[in-house]
C-alpha positions as a Markdown table, in Angstrom:
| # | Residue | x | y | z |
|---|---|---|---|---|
| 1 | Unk | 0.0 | 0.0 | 0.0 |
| 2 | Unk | 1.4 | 3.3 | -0.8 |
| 3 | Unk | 1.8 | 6.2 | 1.4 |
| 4 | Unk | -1.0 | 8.1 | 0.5 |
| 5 | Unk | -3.7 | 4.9 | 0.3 |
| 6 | Unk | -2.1 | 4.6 | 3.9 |
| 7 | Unk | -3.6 | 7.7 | 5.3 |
| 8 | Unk | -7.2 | 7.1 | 3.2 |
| 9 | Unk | -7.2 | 4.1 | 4.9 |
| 10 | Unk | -6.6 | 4.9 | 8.6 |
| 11 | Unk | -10.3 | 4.9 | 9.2 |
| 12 | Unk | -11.3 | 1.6 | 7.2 |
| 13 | Unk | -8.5 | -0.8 | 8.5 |
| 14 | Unk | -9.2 | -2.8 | 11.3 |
| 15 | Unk | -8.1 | -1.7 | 14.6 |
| 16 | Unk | -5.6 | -3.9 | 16.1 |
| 17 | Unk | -2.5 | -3.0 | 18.0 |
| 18 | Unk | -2.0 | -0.9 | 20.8 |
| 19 | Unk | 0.3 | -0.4 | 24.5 |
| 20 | Unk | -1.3 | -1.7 | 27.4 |
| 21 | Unk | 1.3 | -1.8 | 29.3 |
| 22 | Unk | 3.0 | 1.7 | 28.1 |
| 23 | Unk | -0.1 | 3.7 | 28.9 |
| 24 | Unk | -1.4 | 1.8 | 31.8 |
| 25 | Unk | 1.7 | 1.3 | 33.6 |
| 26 | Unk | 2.9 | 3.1 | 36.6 |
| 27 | Unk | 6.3 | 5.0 | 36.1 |
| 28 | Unk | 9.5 | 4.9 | 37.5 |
| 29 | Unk | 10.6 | 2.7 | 40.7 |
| 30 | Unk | 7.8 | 4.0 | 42.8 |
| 31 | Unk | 4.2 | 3.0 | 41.9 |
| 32 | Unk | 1.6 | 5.7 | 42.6 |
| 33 | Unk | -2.1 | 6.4 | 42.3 |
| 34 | Unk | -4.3 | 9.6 | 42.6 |
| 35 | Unk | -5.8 | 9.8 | 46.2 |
| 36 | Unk | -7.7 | 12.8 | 45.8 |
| 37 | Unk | -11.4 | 13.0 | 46.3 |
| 38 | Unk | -13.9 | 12.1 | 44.0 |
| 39 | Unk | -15.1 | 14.9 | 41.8 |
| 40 | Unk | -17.6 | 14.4 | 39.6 |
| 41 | Unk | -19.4 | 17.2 | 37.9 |
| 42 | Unk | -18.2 | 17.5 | 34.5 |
| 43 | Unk | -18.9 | 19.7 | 31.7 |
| 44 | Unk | -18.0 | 19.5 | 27.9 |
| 45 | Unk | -18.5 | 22.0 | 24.9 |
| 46 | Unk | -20.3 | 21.2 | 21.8 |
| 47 | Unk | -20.2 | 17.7 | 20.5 |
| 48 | Unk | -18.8 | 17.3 | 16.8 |
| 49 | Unk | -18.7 | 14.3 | 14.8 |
| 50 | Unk | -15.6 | 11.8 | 14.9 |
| 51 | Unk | -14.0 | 9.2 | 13.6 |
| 52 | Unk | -11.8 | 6.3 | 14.9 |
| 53 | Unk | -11.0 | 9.0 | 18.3 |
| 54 | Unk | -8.1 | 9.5 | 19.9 |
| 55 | Unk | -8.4 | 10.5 | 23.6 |
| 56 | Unk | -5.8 | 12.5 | 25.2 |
| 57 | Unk | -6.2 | 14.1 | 29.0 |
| 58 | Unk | -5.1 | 17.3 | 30.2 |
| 59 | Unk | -4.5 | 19.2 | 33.0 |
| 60 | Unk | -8.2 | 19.7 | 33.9 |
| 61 | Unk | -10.0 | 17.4 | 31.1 |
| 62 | Unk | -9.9 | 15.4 | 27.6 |
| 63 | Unk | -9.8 | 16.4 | 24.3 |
| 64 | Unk | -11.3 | 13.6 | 21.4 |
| 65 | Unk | -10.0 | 14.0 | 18.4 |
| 66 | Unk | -10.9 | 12.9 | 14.7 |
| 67 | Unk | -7.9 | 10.3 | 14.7 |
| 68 | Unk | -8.0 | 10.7 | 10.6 |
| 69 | Unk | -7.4 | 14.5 | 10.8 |
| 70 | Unk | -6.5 | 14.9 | 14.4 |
| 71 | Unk | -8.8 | 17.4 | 14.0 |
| 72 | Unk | -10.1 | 17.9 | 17.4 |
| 73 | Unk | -13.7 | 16.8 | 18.2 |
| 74 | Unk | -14.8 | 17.8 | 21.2 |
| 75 | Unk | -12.9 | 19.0 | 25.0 |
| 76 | Unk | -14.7 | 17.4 | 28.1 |
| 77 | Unk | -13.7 | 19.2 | 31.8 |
| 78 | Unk | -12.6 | 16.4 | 34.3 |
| 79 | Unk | -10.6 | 17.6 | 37.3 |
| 80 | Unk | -7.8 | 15.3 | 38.5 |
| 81 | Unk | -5.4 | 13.8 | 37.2 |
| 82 | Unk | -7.0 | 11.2 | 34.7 |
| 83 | Unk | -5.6 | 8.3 | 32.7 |
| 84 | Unk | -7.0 | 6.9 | 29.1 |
| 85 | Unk | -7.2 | 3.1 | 28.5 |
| 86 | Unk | -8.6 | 1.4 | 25.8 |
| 87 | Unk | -11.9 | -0.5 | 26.2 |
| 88 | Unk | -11.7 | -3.1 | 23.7 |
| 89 | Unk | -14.4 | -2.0 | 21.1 |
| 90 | Unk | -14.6 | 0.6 | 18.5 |
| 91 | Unk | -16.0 | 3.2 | 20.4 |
| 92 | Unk | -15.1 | 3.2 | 24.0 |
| 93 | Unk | -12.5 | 4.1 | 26.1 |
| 94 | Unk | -11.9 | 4.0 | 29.9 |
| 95 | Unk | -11.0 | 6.5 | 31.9 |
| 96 | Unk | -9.6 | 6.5 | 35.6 |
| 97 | Unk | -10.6 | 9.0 | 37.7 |
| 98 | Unk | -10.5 | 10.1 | 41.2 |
| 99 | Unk | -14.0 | 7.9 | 42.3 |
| 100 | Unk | -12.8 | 4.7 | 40.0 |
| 101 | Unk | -13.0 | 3.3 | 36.5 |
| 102 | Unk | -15.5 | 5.4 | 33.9 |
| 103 | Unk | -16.5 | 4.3 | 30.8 |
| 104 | Unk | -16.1 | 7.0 | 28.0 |
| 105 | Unk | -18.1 | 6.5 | 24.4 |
| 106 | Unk | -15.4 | 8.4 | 22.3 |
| 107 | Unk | -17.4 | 8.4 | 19.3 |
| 108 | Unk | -20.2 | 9.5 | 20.8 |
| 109 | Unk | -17.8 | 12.0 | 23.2 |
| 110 | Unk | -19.7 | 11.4 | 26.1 |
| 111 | Unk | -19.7 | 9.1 | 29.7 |
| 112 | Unk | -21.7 | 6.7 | 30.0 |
| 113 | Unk | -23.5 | 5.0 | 32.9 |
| 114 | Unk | -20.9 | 1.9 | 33.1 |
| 115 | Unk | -19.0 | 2.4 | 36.4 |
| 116 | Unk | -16.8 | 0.8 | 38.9 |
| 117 | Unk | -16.1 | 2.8 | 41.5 |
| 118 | Unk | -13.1 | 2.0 | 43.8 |
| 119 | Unk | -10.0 | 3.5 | 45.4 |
| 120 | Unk | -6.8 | 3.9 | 43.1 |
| 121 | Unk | -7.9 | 2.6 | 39.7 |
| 122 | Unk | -5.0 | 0.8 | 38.1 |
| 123 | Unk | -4.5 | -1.4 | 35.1 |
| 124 | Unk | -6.7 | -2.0 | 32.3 |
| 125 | Unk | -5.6 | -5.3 | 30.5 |
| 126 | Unk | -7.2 | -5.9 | 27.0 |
| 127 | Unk | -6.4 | -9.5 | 25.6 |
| 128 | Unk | -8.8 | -12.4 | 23.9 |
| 129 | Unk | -11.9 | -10.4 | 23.4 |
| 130 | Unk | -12.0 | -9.6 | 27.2 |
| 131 | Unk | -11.0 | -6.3 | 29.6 |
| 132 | Unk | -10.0 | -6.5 | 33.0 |
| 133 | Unk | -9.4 | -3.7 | 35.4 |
| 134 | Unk | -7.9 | -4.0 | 38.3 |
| 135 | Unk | -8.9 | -1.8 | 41.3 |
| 136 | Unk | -5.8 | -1.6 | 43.6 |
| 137 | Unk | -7.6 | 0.1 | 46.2 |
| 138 | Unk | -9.9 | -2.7 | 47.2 |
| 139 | Unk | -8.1 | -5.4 | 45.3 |
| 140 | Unk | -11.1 | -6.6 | 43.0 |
| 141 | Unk | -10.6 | -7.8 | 39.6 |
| 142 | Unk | -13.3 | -6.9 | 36.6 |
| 143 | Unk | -13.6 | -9.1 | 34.0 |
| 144 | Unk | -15.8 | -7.7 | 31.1 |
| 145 | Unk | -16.7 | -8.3 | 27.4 |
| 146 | Unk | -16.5 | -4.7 | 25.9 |
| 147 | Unk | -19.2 | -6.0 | 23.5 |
| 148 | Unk | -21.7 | -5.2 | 26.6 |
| 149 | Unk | -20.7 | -1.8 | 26.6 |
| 150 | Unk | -23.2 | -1.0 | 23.9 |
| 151 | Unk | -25.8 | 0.8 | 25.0 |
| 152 | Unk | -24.0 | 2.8 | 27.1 |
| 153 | Unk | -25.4 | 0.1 | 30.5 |
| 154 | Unk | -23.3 | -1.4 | 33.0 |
| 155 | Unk | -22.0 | -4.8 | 31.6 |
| 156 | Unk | -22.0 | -7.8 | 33.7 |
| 157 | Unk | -18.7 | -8.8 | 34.6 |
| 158 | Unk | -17.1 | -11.5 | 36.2 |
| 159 | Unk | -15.2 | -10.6 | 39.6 |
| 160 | Unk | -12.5 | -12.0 | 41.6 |
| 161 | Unk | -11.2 | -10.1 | 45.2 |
| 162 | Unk | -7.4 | -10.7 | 45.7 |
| 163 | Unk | -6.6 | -11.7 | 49.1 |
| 164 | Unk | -5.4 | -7.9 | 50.2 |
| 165 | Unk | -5.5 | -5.1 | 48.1 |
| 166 | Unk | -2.0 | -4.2 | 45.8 |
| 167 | Unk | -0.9 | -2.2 | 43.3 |
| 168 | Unk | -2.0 | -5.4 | 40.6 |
| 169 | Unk | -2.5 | -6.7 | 37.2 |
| 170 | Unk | -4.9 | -9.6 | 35.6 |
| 171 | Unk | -5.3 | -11.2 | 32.8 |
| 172 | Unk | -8.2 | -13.7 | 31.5 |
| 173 | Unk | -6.9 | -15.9 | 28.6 |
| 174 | Unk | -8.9 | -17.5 | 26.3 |
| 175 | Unk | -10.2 | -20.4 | 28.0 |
| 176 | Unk | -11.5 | -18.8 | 31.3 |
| 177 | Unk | -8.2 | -18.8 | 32.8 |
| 178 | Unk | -7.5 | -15.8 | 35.0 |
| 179 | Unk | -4.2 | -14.9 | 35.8 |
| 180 | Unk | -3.8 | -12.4 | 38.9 |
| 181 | Unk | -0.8 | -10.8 | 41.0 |
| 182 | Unk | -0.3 | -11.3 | 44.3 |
| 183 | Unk | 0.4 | -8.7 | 47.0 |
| 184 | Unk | 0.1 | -6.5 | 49.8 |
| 185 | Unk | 0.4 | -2.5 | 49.7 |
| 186 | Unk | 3.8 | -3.1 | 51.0 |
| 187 | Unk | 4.8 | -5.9 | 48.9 |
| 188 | Unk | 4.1 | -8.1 | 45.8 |
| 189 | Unk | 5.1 | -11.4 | 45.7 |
| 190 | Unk | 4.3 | -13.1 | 42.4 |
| 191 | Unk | 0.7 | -14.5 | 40.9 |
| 192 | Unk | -1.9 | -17.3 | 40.8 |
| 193 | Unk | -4.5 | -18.3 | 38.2 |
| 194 | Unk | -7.9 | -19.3 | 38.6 |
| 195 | Unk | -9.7 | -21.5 | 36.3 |
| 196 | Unk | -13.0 | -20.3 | 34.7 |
| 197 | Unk | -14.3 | -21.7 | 38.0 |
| 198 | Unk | -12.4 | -19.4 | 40.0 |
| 199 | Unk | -10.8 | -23.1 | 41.2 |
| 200 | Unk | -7.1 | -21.6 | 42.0 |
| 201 | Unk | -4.9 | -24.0 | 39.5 |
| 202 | Unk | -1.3 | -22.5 | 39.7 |
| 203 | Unk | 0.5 | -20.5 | 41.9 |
| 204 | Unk | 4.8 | -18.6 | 41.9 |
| 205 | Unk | 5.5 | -16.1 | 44.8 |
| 206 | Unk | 9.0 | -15.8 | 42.8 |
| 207 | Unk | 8.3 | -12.2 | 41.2 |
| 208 | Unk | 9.5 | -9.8 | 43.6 |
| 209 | Unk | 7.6 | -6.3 | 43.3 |
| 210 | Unk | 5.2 | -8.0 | 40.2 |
| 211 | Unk | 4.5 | -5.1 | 38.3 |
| 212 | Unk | 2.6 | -4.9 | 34.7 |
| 213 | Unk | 2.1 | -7.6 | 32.3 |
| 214 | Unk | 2.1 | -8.3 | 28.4 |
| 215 | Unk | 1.0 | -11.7 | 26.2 |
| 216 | Unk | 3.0 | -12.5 | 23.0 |
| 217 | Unk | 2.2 | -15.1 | 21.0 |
| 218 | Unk | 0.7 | -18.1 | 21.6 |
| 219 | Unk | -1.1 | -16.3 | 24.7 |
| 220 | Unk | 2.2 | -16.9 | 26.7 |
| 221 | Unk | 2.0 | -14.0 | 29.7 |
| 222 | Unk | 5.0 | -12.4 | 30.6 |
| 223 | Unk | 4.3 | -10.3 | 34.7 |
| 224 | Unk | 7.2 | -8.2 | 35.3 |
| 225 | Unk | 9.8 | -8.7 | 38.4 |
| 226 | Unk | 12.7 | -6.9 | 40.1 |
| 227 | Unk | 14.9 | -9.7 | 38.8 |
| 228 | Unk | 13.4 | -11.0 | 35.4 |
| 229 | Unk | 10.1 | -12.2 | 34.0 |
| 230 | Unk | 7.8 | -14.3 | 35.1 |
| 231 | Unk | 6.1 | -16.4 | 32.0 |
| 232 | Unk | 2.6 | -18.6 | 32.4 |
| 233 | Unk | 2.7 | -20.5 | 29.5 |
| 234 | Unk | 0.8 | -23.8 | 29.3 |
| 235 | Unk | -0.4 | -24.3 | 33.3 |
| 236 | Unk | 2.9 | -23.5 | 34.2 |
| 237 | Unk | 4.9 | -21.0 | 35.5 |
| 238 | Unk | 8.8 | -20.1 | 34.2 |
| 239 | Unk | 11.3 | -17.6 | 35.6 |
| 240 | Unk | 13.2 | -15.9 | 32.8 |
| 241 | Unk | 16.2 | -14.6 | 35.4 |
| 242 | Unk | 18.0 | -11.7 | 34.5 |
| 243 | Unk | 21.3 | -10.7 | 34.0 |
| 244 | Unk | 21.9 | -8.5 | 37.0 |
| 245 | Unk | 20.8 | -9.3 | 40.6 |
| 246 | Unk | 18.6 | -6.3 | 40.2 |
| 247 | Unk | 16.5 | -6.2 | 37.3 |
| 248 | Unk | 13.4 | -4.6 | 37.1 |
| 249 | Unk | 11.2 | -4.7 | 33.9 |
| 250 | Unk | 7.8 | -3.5 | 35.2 |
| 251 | Unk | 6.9 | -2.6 | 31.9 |
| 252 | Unk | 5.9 | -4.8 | 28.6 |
| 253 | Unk | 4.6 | -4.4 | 25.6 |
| 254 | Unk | 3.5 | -7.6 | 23.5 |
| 255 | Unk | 2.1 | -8.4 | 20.1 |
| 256 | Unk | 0.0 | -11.6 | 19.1 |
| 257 | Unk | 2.4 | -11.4 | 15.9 |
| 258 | Unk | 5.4 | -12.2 | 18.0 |
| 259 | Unk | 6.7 | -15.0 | 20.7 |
| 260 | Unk | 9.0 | -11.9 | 22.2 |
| 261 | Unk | 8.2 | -9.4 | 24.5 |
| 262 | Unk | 9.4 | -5.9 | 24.6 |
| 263 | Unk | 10.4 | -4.2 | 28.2 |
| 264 | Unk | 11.9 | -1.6 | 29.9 |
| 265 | Unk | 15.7 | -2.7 | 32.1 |
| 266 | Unk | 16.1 | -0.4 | 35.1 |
| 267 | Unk | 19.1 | -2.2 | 37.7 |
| 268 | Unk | 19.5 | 1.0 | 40.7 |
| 269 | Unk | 17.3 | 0.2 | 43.4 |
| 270 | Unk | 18.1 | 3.5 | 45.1 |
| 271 | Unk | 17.6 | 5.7 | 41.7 |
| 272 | Unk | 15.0 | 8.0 | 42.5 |
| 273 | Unk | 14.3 | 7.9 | 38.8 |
| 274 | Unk | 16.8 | 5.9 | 36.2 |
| 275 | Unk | 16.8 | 6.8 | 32.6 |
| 276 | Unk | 17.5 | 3.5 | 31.2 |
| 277 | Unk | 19.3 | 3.0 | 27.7 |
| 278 | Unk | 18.7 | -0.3 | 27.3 |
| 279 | Unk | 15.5 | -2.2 | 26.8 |
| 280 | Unk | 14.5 | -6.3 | 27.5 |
| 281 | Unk | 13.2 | -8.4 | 24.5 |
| 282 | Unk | 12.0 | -11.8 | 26.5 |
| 283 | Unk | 12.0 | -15.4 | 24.4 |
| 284 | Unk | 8.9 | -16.9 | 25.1 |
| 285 | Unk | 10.2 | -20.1 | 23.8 |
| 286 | Unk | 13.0 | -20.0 | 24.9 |
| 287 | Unk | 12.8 | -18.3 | 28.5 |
| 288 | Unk | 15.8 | -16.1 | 27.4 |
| 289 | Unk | 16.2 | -12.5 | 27.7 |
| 290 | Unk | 18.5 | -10.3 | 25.6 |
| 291 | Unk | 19.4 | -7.1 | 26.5 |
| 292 | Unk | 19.7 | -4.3 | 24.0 |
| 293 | Unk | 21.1 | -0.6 | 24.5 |
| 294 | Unk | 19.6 | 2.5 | 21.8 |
| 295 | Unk | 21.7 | 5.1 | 23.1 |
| 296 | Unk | 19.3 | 7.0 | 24.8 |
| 297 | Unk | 17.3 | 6.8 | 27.2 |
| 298 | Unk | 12.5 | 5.6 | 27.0 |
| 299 | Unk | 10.0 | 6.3 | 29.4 |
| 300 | Unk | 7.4 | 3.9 | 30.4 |
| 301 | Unk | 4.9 | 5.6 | 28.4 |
| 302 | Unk | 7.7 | 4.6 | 25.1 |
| 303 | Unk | 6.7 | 1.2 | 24.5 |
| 304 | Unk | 4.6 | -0.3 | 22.0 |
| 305 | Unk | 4.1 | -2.9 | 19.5 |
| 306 | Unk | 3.7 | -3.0 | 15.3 |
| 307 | Unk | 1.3 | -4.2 | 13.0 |
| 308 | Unk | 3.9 | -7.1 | 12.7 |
| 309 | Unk | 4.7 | -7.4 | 15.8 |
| 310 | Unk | 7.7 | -4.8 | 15.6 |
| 311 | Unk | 8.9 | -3.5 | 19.0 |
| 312 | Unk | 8.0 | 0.1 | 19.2 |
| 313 | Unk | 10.5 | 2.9 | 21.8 |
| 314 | Unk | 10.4 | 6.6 | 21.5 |
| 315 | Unk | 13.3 | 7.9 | 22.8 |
| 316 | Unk | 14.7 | 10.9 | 24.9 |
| 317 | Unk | 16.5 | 12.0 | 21.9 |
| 318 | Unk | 12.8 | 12.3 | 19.8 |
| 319 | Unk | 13.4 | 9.2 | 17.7 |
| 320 | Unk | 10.9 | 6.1 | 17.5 |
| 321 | Unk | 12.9 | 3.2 | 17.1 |
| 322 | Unk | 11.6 | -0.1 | 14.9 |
| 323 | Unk | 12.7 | -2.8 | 16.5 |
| 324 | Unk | 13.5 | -6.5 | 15.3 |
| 325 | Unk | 12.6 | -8.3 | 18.0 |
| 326 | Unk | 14.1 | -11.5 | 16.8 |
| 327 | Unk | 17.4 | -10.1 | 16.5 |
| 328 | Unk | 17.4 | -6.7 | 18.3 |
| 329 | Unk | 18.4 | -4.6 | 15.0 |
| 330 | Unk | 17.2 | -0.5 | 15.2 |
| 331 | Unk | 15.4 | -1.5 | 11.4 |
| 332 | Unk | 14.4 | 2.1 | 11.3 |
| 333 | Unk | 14.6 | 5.4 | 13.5 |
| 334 | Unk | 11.5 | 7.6 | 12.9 |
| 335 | Unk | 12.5 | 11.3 | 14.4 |
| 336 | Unk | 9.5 | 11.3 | 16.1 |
| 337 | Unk | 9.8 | 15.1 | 18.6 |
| 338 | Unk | 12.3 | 16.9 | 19.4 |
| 339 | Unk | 14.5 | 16.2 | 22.9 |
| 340 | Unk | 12.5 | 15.8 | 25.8 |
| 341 | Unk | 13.8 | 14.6 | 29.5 |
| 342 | Unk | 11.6 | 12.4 | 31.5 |
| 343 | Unk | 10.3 | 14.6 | 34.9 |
| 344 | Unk | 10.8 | 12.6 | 38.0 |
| 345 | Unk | 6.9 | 12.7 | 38.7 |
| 346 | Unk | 5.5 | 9.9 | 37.1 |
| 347 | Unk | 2.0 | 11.8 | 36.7 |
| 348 | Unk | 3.5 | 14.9 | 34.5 |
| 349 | Unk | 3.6 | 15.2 | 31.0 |
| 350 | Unk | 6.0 | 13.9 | 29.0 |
| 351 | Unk | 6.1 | 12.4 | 25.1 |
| 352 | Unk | 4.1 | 9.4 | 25.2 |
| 353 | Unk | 3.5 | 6.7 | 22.4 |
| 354 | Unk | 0.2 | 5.1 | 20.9 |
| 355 | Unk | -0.1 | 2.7 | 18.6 |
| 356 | Unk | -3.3 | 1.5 | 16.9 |
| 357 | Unk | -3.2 | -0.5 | 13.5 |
| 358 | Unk | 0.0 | 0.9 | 11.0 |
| 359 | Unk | -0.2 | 4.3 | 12.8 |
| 360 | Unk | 1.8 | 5.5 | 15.5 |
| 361 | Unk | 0.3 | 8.7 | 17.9 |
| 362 | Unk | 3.2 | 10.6 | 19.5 |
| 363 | Unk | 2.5 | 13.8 | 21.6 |
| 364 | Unk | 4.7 | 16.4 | 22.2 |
| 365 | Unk | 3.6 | 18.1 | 25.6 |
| 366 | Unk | 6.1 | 21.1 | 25.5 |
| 367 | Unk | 4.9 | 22.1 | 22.1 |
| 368 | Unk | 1.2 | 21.1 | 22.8 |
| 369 | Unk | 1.4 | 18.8 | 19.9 |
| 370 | Unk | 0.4 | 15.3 | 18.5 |
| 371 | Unk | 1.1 | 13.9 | 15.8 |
| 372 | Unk | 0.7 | 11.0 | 13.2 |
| 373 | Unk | 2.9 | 8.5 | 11.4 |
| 374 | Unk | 2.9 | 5.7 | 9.3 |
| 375 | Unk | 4.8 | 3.3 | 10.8 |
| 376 | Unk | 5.1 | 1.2 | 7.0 |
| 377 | Unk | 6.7 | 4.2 | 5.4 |
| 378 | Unk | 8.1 | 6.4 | 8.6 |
| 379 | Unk | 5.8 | 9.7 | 7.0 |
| 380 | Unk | 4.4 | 12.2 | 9.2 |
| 381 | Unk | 0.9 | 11.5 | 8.2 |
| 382 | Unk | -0.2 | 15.1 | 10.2 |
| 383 | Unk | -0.2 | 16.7 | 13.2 |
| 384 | Unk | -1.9 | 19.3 | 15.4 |
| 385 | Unk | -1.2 | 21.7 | 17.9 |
| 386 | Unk | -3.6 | 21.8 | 21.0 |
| 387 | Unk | -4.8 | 24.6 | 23.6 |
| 388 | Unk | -2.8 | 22.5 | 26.4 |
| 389 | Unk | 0.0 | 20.4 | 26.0 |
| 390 | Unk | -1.4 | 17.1 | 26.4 |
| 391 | Unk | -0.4 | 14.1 | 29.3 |
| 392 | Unk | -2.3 | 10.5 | 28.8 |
| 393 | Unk | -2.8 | 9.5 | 25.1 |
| 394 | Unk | -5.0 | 6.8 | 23.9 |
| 395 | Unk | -8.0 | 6.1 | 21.7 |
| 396 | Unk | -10.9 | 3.2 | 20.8 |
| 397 | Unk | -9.2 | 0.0 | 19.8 |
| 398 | Unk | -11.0 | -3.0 | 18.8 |
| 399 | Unk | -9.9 | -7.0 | 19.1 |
| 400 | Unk | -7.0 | -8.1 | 20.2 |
């Protein structure tokens, strides 16, 4: 497909690809949450029609853009700090707030009356046709088809209550199976998995400070530890050890397309944030992990995956780098933004990444920008500047 059939055809490709782990991961050493009170009013300016949106938060609120044109759609005011997660369908995304998890209809640019409310709303996992958000707060795992979100109604769900509540992850695969961290709020151990019974059918407690999760192919689960990956891959649990006593890779990106997994490599405990150079590609098959330095430093809202399973890191120095996974080769170095620093509060604005199908969505806070590229061809597809410079990035993915 040519470059310029590429950009017709954002709209009318499937929707496949995007980071769950990038934009719902918690940055640096330290994991955080908002604590703030709930706030709900809201108010939003006059609707406009969109296509495929993007959502991106502010300070204060979310603008939905056109994500053909970029063209922005509509601006919605939410106090807090907010973050934007995929739902799983074409026209949803969902939003953590202050009170708990929100469902947004981005085509529609408005909430809807799908809620869970809860303390500290942490990761939303999309894998297998299913969500799941974990509320770390009270500890309770949502399970929901984002098919149900039709109608704008709260969707049954199926829900599981961890032990205590933690800063954790889940995952339901395929067959029912629910994989879940372990924890405390002072420390997390490892995971277990429940069958579609909720019958507990496997258990490791050797993942110090679990943190974030990714599937590759073959719906192998990778849950990041402080001194490797932890893999559940056919009823079984497998340590991938890494090469440094500490190791942490809390954040993963993974691709259907690929038996590899993409994360970050951070090894000072006492950093009160490390900039990291080099990046973790973990062999499912193998229960390998090879380490591989770009020369500058990612944040954890830098990862993502390709169409093709391509591991995706916007660096420090503006450039998204196309990764081989399989062999670790920089195929191609997109200048993305201009040089940017990571700030040591995980909750300010910084250049985050977005993939959904063969296009790439790259903000650039300091210039309140975002903008497009193909990721076949490298081309700035377009860009626009915003009345804020923007913080979360995401939009309406569906599958995967």
């Amino acid at each position: 497909m040519n470059r310029s059939t590429r950009a017709r055809a954002l709209t009318g490709t499937a929707l496949a690809l995007a980071t769950a782990m990038a934009l719902t991961a918690c940055g640096g050493n330290d994991d955080a949450s908002s604590d703030a009170e709930p706030k709900k009013q809201t108010k939003s300016s006059e609707a406009a029609a969109v296509k495929n949106p993007i959502v991106a938060s502010y300070d204060g609120g979310l603008y939905v853009l056109d994500g053909e044109t970029l063209k922005p759609a509509k601006t919605i005011e939410l106090p807090g700090f907010n973050r934007v997660n995929p739902a799983g369908d074409e026209d949803h995304v969902v939003i953590s707030t202050d009170s708990g998890f929100r469902v947004f209809d981005a085509a529609r640019q408005e909430f809807t009356d799908a809620e869970f409310k809860g303390a500290k709303p942490g990761h939303v996992v999309r894998h297998g046709g299913k969500t799941v958000l974990f509320t770390d707060g009270t500890g309770e795992v949502n399970v929901l088809d984002p098919a149900d979100l039709a109608g704008g109604k709260q969707p049954k769900t199926r829900s599981y209550t961890s032990a205590e509540p933690h800063h954790g992850v889940a995952i339901e695969l395929a067959d029912g199976e629910l994989v879940t961290t372990l924890g405390t709020e002072e420390k997390r151990t490892g995971a277990l998995v429940l069958d579609k019974d909720d019958k507990e059918i496997a258990r490791s407690e050797d993942c110090p400070g679990v943190h974030g999760e990714a599937a590759a192919k073959g719906e192998v689960v990778g849950l990041g530890c402080e001194d490797g990956v932890l893999l559940y891959k056919d009823g079984k649990f497998t340590k991938v050890d890494a090469p440094d006593d500490y190791a942490r890779t809390g954040n993963q990106a993974g691709s259907d397309a690929s038996p590899i997994l993409l994360g970050d490599y951070k090894t000072d405990p006492e950093a009160e944030l490390e900039r990291p150079t080099r990046i973790s590609l973990i062999d499912t098959r193998t229960a390998k992990m090879k380490l591989v330095d770009l020369g500058t430093s990612y944040s954890f809202r830098s990862l993502a995956r390709g169409p093709h399973g391509e591991a995706l890191v916007l660096g420090t120095n503006g450039v998204l780098h196309v990764i081989d996974p399989e062999t670790g080769k920089v195929e191609r170095k997109i200048d993305a933004v201009g040089d940017w620093t990571e700030p040591l509060d995980w909750q300010q604005p910084r250049p985050t990444l977005f993939v959904r199908d063969h296009t790439a969505y790259v903000s650039e806070p300091g210039k309140r920008q975002l903008h497009a590229f193909d990721l076949d061809s490298g081309e700035k597809l377009t860009s626009v500047t915003l009345p804020k410079g923007t913080n979360e990035l995401s939009g309406t993915v569906a599958g995967h």
